[in-house]
C-alpha positions as CSV (number, residue, x, y, z in Angstrom):
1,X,-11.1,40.4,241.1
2,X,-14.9,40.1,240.7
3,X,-14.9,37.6,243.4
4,X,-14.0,41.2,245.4
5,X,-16.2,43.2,244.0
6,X,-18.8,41.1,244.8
7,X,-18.0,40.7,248.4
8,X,-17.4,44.7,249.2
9,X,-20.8,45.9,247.5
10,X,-22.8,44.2,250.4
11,X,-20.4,45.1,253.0
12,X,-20.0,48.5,252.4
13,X,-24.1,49.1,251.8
14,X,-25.1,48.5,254.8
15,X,-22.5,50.7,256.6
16,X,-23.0,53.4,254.7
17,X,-26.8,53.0,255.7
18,X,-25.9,52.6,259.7
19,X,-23.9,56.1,259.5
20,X,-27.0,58.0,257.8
21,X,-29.6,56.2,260.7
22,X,-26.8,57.6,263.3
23,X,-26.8,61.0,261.5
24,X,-30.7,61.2,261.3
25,X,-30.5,60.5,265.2
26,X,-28.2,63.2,266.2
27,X,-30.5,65.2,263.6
28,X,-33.3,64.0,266.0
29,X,-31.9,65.1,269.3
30,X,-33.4,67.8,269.9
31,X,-36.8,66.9,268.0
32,X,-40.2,66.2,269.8
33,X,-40.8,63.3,271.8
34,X,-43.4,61.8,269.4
35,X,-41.2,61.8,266.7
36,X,-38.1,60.9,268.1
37,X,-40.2,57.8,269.3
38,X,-41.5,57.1,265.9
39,X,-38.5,57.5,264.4
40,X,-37.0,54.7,267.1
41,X,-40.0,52.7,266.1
42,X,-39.3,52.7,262.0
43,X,-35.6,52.1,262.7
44,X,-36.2,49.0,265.1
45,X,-39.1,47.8,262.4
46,X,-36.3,47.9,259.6
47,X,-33.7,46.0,261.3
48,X,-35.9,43.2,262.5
49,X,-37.2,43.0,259.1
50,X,-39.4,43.4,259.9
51,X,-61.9,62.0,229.6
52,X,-64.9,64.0,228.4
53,X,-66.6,62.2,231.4
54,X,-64.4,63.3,234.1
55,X,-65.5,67.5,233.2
56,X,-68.9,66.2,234.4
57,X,-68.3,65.0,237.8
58,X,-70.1,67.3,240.3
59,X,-67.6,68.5,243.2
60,X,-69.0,67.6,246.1
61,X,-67.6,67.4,249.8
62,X,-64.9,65.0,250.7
63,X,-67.0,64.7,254.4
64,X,-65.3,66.6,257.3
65,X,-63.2,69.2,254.7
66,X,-61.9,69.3,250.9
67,X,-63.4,68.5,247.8
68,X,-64.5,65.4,246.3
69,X,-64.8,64.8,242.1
70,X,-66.8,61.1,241.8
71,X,-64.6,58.4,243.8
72,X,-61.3,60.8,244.3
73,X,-61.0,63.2,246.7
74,X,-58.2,66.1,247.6
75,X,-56.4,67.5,251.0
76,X,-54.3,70.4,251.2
77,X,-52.8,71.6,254.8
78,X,-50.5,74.7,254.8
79,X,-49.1,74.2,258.9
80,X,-46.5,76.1,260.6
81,X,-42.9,74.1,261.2
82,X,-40.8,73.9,264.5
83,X,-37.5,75.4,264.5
84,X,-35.6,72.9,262.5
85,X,-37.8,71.0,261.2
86,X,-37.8,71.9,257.7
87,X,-34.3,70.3,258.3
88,X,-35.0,66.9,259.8
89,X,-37.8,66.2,257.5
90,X,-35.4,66.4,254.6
91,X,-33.1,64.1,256.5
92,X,-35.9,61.6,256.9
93,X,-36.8,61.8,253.1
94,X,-34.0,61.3,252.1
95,X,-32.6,58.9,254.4
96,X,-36.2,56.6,254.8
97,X,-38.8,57.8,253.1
98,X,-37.8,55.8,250.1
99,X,-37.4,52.2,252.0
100,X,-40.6,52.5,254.0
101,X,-42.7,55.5,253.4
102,X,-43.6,54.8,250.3
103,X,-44.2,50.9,251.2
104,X,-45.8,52.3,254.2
105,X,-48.2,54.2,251.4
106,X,-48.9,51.8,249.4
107,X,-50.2,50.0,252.2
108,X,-52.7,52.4,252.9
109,X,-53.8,51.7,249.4
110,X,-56.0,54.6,248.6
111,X,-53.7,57.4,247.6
112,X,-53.1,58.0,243.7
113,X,-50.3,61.1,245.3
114,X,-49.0,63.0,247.9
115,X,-46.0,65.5,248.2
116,X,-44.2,68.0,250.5
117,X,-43.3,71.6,250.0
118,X,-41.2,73.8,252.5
119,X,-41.9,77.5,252.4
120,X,-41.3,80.8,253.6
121,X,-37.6,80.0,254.5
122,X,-38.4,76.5,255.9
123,X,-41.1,77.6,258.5
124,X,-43.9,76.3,257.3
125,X,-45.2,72.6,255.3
126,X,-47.5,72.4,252.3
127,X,-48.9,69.0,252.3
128,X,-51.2,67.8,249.3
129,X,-52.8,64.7,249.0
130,X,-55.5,63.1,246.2
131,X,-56.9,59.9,247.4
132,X,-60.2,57.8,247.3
133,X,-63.1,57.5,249.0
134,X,-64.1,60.1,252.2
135,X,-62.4,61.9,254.5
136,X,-62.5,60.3,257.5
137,X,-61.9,56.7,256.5
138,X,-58.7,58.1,254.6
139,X,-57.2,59.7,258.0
140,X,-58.3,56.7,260.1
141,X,-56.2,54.4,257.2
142,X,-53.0,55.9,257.9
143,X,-53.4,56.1,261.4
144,X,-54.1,52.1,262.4
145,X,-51.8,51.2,259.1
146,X,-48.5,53.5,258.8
147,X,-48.8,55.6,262.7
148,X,-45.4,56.0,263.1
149,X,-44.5,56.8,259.4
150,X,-47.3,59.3,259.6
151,X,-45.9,60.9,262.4
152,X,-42.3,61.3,261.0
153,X,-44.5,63.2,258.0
154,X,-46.1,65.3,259.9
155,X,-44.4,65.5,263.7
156,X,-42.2,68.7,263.0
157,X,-45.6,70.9,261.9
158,X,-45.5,73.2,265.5
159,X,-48.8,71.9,268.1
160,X,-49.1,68.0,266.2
161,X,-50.6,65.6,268.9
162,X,-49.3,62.4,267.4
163,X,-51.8,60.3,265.2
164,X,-52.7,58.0,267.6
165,X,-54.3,61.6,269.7
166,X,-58.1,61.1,269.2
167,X,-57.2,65.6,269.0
168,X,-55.3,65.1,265.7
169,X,-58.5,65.3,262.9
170,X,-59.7,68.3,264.9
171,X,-55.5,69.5,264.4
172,X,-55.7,68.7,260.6
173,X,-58.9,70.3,259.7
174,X,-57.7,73.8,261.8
175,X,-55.1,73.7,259.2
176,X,-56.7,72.5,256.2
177,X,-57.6,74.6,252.9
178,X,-60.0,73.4,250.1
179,X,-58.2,73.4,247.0
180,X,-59.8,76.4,245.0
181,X,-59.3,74.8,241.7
182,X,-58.5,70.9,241.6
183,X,-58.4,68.6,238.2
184,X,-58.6,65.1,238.4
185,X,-58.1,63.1,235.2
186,X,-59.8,60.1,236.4
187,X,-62.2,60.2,238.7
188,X,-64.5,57.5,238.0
189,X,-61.3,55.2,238.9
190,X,-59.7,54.3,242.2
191,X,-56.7,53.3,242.9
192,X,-56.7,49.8,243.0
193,X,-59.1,50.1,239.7
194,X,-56.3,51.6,238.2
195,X,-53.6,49.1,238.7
196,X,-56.0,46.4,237.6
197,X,-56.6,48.3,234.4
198,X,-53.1,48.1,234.1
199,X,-51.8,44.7,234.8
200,X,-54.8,43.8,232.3
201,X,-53.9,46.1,229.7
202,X,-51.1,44.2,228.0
203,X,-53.2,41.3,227.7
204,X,-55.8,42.8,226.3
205,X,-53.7,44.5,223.6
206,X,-52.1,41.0,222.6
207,X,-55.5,39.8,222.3
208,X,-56.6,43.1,220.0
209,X,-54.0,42.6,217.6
210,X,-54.6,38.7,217.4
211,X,-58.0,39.6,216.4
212,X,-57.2,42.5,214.3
């Protein structure tokens, strides 16, 4: 009996993963050419396996558009959707965004978050986004890094060029909004800072209470 058990788990997985690709496919039908290719482009990629110091940061400008506090800096885009698009980019979520966009992220390597809101009856995308450093560089990251994953994210807002369209900063800033009001708990600290301070952190605690 656990001999069976052991043997269906894998079998079944990986079926029940082929049927959700086929069903985010005929989702994708009738979707834009850029992200239907993208979409081919993550699929084929998968199967070949391939503090009191932080009130005094000074906002400043994050370059092109948005607002900066020390080394952290935030984007906000409110963009209008394509019929049913709201709908394929919860299929994409759910289906992928989990195995390779946020790998695809963390490649990138500058984001602390990002998230995804649907509004006004699934016709248009709030998109925010903290991150280090400027605005440029962070645009130009996901577009040479993660194109195809950024393009799934973003190819059902109504008029997107594709990432790889020199017309696509100029796209994003027509739909950008500085954040009004914007707290950042730490920005003095970027992200890779941040996961440093915590892989040394339990090390340095054993060695506190050694010494205590």
């Amino acid at each position: 009996m656990p001999t069976q058990t052991v043997e269906k788990t894998p079998t079944k997985q990986p079926s029940d993963f082929a049927q959700k690709l086929q069903k985010l496919r005929e989702l994708y039908a009738d979707a834009g050419d850029i992200s239907k290719t993208a979409l081919e482009n993550v699929i084929r990629s998968i199967e070949s396996g391939a503090s009191a110091a932080s009130v005094k940061e000074k906002i400043e400008s994050a370059g092109r558009i948005g607002a900066r506090q020390g080394k952290v800096s935030e984007l906000t885009v409110i963009a209008p959707l394509k019929p049913g698009g709201a709908k394929r980019m919860r299929a994409f979520f759910e289906t992928l965004h989990g195995n390779v966009g946020n790998q695809g992220v963390e490649m990138v390597g500058t984001v602390h978050d990002m998230r995804w809101v649907f509004l006004d009856n699934d016709t248009k995308l709030l998109f925010a986004s903290t991150y280090d450093g400027d605005w440029d560089p962070y645009i130009d990251d996901f577009a040479t890094k993660i194109p195809d994953i950024l393009d799934l994210q973003f190819g059902e807002i109504d008029g997107w060029p594709g990432v790889r369209n020199p017309a696509v900063k100029d796209f994003i800033v027509k739909h950008q909004i500085q954040a009004h009001f914007w707290y950042v708990a730490n920005p003095s600290l970027t992200v890779v800072e941040t996961k440093w301070l915590e892989k040394i952190a339990p090390a340095l605690d054993e060695f506190l209470d050694k010494v205590a």
